[in-house]
VOGU-3710 file (C-alpha; in Angstrom, 3 decimals, decimal comma):
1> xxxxxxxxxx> -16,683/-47,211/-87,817  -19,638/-47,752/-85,774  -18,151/-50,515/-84,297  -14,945/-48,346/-83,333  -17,187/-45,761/-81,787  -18,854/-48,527/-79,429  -15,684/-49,531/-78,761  -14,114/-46,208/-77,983  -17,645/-45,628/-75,930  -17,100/-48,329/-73,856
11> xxxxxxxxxx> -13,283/-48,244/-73,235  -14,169/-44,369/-72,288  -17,269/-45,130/-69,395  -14,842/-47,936/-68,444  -11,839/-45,029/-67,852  -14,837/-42,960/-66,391  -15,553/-45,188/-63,764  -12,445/-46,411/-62,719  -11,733/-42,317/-62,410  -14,551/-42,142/-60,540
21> xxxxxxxxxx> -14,002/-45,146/-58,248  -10,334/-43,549/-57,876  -11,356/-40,457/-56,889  -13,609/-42,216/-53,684  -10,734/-43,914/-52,980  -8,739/-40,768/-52,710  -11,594/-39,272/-50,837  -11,707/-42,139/-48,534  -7,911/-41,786/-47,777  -7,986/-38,171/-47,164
31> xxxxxxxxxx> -10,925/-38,771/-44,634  -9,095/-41,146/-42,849  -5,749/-38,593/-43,134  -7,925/-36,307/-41,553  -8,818/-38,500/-38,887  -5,913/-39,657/-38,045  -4,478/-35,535/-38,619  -7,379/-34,769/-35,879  -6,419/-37,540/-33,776  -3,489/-36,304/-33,564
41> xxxxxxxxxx> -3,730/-32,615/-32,793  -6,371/-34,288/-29,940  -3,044/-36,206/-28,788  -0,892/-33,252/-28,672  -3,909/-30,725/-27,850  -2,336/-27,891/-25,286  -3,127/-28,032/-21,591  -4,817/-25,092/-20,744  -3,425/-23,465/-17,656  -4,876/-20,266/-16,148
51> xxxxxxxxxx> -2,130/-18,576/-13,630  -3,406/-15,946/-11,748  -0,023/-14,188/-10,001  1,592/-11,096/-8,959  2,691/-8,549/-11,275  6,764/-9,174/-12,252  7,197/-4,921/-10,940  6,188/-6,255/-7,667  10,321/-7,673/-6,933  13,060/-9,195/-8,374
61> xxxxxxxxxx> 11,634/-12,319/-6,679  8,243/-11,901/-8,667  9,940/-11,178/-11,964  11,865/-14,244/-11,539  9,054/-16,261/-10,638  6,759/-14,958/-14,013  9,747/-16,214/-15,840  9,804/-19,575/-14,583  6,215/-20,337/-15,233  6,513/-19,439/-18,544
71> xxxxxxxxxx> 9,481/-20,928/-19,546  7,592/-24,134/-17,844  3,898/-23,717/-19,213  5,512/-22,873/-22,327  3,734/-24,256/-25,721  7,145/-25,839/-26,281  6,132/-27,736/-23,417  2,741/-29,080/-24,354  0,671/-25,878/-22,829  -1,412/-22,821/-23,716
81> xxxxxxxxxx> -0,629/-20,629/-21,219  -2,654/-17,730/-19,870  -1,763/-14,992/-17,690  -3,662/-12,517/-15,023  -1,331/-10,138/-13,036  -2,374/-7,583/-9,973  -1,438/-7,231/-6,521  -5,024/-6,288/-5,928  -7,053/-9,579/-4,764  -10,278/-8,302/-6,450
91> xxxxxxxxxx> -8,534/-8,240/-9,809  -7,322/-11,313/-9,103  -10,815/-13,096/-7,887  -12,338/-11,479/-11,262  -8,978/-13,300/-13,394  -9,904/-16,452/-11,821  -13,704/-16,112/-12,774  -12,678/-15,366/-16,148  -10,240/-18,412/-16,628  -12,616/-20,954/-15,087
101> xxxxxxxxxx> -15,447/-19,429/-17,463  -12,649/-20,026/-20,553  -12,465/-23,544/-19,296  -8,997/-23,823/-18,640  -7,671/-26,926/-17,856  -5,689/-26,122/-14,877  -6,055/-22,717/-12,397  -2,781/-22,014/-10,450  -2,853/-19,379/-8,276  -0,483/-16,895/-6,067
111> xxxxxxxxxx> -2,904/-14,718/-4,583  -2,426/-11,320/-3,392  -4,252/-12,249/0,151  -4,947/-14,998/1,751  -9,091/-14,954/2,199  -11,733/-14,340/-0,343  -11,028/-17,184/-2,599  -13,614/-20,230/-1,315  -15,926/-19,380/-3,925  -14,003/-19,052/-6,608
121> xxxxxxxxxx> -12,478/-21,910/-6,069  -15,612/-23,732/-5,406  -16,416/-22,910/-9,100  -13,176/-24,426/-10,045  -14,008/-27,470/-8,509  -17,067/-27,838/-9,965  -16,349/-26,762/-13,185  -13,691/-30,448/-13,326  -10,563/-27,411/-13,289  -7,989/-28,769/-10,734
131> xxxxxxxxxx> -6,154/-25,624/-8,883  -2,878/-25,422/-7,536  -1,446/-22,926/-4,842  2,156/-21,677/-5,544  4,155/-19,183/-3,594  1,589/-18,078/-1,325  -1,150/-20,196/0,452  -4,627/-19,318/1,198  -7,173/-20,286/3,797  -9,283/-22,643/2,240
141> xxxxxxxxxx> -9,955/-26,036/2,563  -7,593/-28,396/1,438  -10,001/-30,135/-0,755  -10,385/-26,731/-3,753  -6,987/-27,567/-4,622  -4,580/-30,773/-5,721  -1,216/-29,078/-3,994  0,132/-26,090/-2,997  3,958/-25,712/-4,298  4,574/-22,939/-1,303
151> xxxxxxxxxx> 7,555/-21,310/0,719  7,452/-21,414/4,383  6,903/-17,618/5,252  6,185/-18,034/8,799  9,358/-20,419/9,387  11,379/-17,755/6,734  9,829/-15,401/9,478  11,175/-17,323/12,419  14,926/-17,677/11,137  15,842/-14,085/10,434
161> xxxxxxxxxx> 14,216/-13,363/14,079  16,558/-15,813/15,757  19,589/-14,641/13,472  18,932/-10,783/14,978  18,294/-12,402/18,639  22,224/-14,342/17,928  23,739/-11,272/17,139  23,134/-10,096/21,249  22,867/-6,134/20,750  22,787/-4,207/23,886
171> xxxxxxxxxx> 19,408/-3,310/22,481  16,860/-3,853/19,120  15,012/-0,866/18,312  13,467/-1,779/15,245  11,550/-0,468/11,779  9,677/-2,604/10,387  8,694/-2,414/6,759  6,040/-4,922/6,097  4,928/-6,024/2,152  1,562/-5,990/0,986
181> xxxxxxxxxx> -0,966/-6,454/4,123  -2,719/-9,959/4,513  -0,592/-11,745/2,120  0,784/-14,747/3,215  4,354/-13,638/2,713  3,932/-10,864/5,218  1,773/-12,660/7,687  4,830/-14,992/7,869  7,836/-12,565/7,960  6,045/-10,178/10,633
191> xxxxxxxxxx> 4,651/-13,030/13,146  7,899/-13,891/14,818  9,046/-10,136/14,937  5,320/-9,489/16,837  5,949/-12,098/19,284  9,599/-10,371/19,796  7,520/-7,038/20,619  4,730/-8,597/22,241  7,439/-9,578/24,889  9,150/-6,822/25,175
201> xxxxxxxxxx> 12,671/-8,167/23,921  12,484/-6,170/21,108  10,907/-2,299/20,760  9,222/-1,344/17,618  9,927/1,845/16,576  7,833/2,237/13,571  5,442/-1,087/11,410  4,561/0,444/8,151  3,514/-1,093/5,048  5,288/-0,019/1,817
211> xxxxxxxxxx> 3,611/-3,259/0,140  6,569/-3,679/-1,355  7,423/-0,537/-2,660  11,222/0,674/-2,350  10,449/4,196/-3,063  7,464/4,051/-0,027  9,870/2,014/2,235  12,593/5,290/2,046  9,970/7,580/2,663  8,943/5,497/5,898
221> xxxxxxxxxx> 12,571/5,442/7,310  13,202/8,993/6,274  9,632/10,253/8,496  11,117/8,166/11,591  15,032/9,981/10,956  13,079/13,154/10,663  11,181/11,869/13,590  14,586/11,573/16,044  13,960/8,504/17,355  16,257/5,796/18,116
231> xxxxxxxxxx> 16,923/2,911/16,011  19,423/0,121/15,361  17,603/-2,501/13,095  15,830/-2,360/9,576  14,139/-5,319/9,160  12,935/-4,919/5,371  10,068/-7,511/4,384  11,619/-7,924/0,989  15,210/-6,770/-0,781  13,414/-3,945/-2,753
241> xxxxxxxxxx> 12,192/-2,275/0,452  15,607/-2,930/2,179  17,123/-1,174/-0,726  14,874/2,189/-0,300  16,019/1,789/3,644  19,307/2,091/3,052  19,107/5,390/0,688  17,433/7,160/3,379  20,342/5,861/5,640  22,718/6,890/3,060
251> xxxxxxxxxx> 21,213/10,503/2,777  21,219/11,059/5,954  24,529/9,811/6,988  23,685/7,155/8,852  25,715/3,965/8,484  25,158/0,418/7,923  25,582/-3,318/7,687  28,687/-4,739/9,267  30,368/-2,525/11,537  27,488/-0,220/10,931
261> xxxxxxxxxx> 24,700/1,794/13,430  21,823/0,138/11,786  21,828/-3,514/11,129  19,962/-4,099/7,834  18,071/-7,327/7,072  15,549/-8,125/3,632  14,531/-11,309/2,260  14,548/-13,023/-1,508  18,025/-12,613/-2,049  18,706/-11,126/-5,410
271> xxxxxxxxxx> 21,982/-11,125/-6,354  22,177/-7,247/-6,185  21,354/-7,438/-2,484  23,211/-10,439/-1,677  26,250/-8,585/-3,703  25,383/-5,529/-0,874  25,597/-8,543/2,071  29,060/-9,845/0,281  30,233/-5,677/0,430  28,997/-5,765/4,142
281> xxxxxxxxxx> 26,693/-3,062/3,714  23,501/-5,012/4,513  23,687/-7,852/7,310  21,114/-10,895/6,451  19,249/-11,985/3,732  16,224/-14,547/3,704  16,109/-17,139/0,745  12,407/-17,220/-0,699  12,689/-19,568/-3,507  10,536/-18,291/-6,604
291> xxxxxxxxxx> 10,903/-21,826/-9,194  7,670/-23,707/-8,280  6,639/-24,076/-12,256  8,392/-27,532/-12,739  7,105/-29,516/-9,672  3,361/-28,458/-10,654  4,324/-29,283/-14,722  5,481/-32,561/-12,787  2,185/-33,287/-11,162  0,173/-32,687/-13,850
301> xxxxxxxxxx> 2,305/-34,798/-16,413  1,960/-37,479/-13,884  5,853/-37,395/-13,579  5,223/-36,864/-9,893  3,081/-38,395/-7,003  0,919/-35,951/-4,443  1,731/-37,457/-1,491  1,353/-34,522/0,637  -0,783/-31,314/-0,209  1,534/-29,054/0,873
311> xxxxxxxxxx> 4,870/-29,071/-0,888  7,505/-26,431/0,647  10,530/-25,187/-0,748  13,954/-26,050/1,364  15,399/-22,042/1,995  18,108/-20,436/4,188  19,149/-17,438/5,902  22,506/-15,583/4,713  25,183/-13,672/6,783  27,409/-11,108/5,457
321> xxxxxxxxxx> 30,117/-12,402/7,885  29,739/-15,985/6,465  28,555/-14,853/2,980  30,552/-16,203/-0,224  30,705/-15,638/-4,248  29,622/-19,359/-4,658  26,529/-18,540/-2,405  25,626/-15,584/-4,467  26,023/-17,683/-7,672  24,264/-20,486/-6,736
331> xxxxx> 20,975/-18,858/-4,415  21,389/-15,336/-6,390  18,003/-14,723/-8,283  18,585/-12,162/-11,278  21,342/-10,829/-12,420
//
């Protein structure tokens, strides 16, 4: 019996430490499961990205745009995505502080004007976050950010100016309903209508802001009806301004758009206000192309080369005469 029992003793230490040995082989395996578990989350860690934009009530343009970037910087995608909205450029400097002090990966920003931002962006830099510019540019030096994924506002500007010169009235009196002051969108649309008043080819019978406000842009053509004063052209720095135009028009019987007294011109083309250009009740429409999200996803993905720091958008001017479904389908933005 003794014998058994030393028998039984040893069989069960044996057991014991082959259990044992077992068990920090087990351990051993999980550690290196969890290393390999940690490796890769690191592999498929999300890119931080900061955007600092415009809020989507601004237009249909800006709605349009906040839905591209994040169906782009989507975590679908490979990206944590965070978002800062105001048409105020103080709310916007403070959003940028905040994102660099998270320690975002990348900063992309649309600002609300174009100065203020060389600081901020000097933190950026230093901080190893790259920045990109989209929609809007800003005066800084080229060397605070990797691109800027922009339209041309000054050249959208310049091509609804010559389309009103080609249309040879006997005479432009014109409102003009500018967006938000000292954003780059309206320093582009307004600069080749100034130069048209600055020579005299063109009289200005009212330059109001409405920053981009239909209900303010009514209330400015409704003060210059009220006002009696002559006019022939509405020249609307965005469709949403246009569109509060022409209710004042409407309410005070005026007509419009083809065949119309007042010719009436916006920009962003919607397809509710291209639909009004296709129905002849407005006359032009600038393009302002809102999808910059995949050419910056691009960039940082490596999928695409900087070759140039400014990047711009191809766009177009529409006429009603020359208008067609197809165009509406294929520029429209909304629904």
């Amino acid at each position: 019996m003794k014998r058994t029992g030393r028998l039984l003793l040893v069989v069960t230490l044996v057991l014991s430490m082959m259990l044992c040995a077992c068990s920090k082989d087990s351990g051993g395996s999980g550690n290196t499961g969890s290393d390999a578990n940690t490796g890769n989350s690191s592999s498929s860690a999300k890119i931080k990205v900061g955007v600092v934009n415009n809020p989507p009530s601004e237009s249909g343009y800006r709605e349009a745009n906040v839905k591209d970037m994040e169906a782009v910087f989507s975590a679908a995608n490979g990206y944590e995505l965070k978002t800062a909205y105001s048409q105020k450029n103080d709310d916007q400097l403070q959003a940028a502080q905040g994102f660099i002090t998270e320690g975002v990966d990348y900063l992309l920003i649309s600002a609300a004007e174009t100065t203020g931002w060389d600081d901020v962006l000097k933190k950026a830099k230093e901080a190893g976050i790259k920045v990109f510019l989209f929609d809007r540019m800003l005066n800084v030096s080229e060397d605070l950010y990797e691109a800027a994924v922009v339209s041309d506002m000054a050249k959208e500007g310049e091509t609804a100016v010559k389309w009103l010169l080609d249309q040879n009235l006997s005479e432009y009196n014109v409102i003009h309903i500018q967006g938000a002051m000292g954003s780059d969108a309206q320093i582009g649309r307004t600069g080749a209508l100034d130069e048209q008043f600055a020579s005299n080819k063109m009289n200005k019978v009212a330059q109001q802001t409405a920053t981009w406000d239909e209900a303010e842009a009514k209330k400015i053509v409704e003060s210059v009806i009220n006002s009696k004063a002559s006019f022939n052209v509405i020249y609307a720095e965005n469709d949403g301004m246009a569109k509060g135009a022409v209710a004042a028009l409407d309410e005070a019987g005026i007509t419009h758009g083809v065949d119309g007294q007042v010719v009436v011109m916006g920009f962003d083309c919607n397809k509710w206000a291209l639909r009004e250009l296709l129905a002849g009740k407005w006359n032009y429409d600038g393009q302002c192309s809102p999808f910059q999200a995949q050419i910056i996803s691009d960039i940082i993905q490596g999928k695409r080369t900087v070759t140039t720091k400014t990047i711009i958008n191809e766009e177009k001017g529409f006429d009603a005469k020359s208008l067609t479904q197809a165009d509406i389908d294929n520029y429209g933005l909304g629904e």
